[in-house]
C-alpha positions, -999 to +999 in steps of 0.1 A: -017+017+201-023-018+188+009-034+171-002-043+136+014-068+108+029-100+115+052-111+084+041-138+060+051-159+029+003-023-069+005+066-110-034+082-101-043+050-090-015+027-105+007+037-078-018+024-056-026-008-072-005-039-081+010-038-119-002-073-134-011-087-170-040-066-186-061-102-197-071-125-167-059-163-160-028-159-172-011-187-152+013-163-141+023-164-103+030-133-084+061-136-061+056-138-018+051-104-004+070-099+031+056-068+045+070-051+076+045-046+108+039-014+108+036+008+143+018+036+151-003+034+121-031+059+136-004+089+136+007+083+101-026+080+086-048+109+103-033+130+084-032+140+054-007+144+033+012+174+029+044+177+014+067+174+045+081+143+062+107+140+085+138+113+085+164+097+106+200+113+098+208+081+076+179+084+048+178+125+055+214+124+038+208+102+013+180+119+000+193+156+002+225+142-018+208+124-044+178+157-047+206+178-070+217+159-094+177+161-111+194+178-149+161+185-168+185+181-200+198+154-191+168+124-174+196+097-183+213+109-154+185+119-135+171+078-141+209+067-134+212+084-099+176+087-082+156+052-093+149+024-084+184+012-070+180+042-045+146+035-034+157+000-023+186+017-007+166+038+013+136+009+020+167-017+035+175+012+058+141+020+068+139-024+074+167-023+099+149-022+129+121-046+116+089-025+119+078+008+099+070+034+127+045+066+121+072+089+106+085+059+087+052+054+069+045+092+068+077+095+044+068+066+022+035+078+017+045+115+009+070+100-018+045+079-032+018+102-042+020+099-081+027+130-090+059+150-095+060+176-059+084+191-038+089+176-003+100+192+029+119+170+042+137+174+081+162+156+097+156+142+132+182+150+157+194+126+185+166+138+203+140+124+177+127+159+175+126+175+141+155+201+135+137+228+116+169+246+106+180+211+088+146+213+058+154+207+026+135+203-008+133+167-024+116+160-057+107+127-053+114+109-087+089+079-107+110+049-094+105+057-058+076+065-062+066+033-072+089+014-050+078+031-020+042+024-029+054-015-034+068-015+002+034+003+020+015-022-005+033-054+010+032-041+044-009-043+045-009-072+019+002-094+050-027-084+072-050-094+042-031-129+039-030-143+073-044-175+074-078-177+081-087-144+079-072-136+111-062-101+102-101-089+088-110-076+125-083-055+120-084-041+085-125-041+089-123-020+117-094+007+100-114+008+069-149+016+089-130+053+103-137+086+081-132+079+043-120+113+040-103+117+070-086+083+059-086+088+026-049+074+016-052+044+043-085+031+023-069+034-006-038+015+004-062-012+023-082-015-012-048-021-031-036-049-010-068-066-011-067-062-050-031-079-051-045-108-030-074-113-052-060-108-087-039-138-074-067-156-066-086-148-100-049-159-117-052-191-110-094-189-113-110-202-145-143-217-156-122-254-159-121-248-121-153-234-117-135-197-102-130-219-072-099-199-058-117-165-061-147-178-050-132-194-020-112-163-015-144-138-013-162-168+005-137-167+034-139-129+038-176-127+039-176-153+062-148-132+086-173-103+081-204-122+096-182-132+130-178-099+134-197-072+157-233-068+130-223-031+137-189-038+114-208-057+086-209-027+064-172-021+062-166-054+058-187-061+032-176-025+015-138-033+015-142-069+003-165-052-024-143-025-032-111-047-033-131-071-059-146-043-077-111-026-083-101-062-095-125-063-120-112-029-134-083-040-135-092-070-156-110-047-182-145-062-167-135-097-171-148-114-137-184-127-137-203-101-117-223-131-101-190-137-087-187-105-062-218-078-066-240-093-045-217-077-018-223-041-025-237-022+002-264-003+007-247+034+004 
């Protein structure tokens, strides 16, 4: 199993996708993502989701404890105790050991879907085996959601910004394996490369000629045509997708001469 991600200096789809302005070249700057490497990737992302996750003793308790206190009459509490704080509580935990391994990414992604579901969640015993007697029901609440999306987000946003393209072979070659069977990694893979490349159309404007985003598609075509001809396709179908979903985001504001003439044939 390849070790992926080295660290460098986003609810349907706007878990998936980076928040940002909803009018292009803003002059805005979006702050340095450090993702984690991720491990074991292929065992997180076969499957598909399904409402269960397991979690070291450490994150199992903090999650069971903070699952009550949800009071339907009363979401100020619910907002004051299960948010955003808590996510990041739970994120710096899953960061101790430097790396995000299968069941680490599993749990993120389950909490992440953008919609309000119960979660099985089991505690791992000393063992690292699941202790089935230990399951317990989570409701995963909004601002985890979305924090936990940020953190699987900025974990793949680092393969996209390696310098020179170096991490393409890689991200090419997860995004050419079954669309349905990996369905959720796609997705996550097109929302990184739409953070990188609303960046890049940030600082783009027709004073600069759209240099940045041109240059930016420029170099990942370019990555795609030193690859195996075989892999072409999915390179030129992620960069198009990750463009594309860039353009939607920006209400259709991107010159299409900028970007469709790497559209696929289907």
């Amino acid at each position: 199993m390849a070790h992926i991600l080295s660290v460098l200096p986003a609810l349907a789809a706007a878990t998936l996708v980076l928040s940002g302005p909803a009018s292009a070249q803003t002059g805005g700057t979006v702050a340095p993502v450090e993702g984690l490497p991720a491990t074991a990737w292929e065992a997180a992302y076969a499957r598909p989701l399904d409402d269960a996750a397991v979690a070291s003793p450490e994150i199992f308790r903090l999650l069971t404890e903070w699952a009550p206190v949800r009071d339907p009459g009363n979401p100020t509490l619910y907002r004051k105790y299960i948010g955003e704080d808590e996510a990041k509580l739970v994120v710096r935990h899953l960061r101790r050991d430097g790396k995000l391994d299968a069941g680490e990414i599993d749990l993120l992604e389950e909490f992440a879907f953008p919609r309000e579901r119960v979660i099985r969640l089991t505690r791992l015993g000393a063992d690292g085996k699941p202790e089935k007697a230990s399951a317990a029901a989570v409701t995963p609440p909004p601002g985890m959601m979305q924090s936990f999306a940020r953190e699987l987000n900025a974990m793949w946003q680092t393969e996209w910004a390696k310098p020179d393209a170096a991490g393409w072979p890689l991200l090419v070659g997860l995004y050419a394996r079954d669309p349905k069977r990996y369905e959720i990694l796609h997705k996550r893979l097109r929302a990184a490369g739409q953070a990188v490349l609303t960046e890049k159309w940030r600082q783009s404007n027709a004073g600069n000629r759209y240099v940045p985003f041109r240059e930016a598609i420029r170099l990942y075509d370019g990555a795609t045509l030193k690859l195996p001809q075989a892999q072409w396709p999915a390179g030129k179908r992620l960069l198009f997708d990750a463009a594309a979903d860039t353009d939607r985001h920006y209400g259709d504001a991107i010159q299409d001469f900028l970007y469709v003439w790497l559209k696929p044939a289907r």
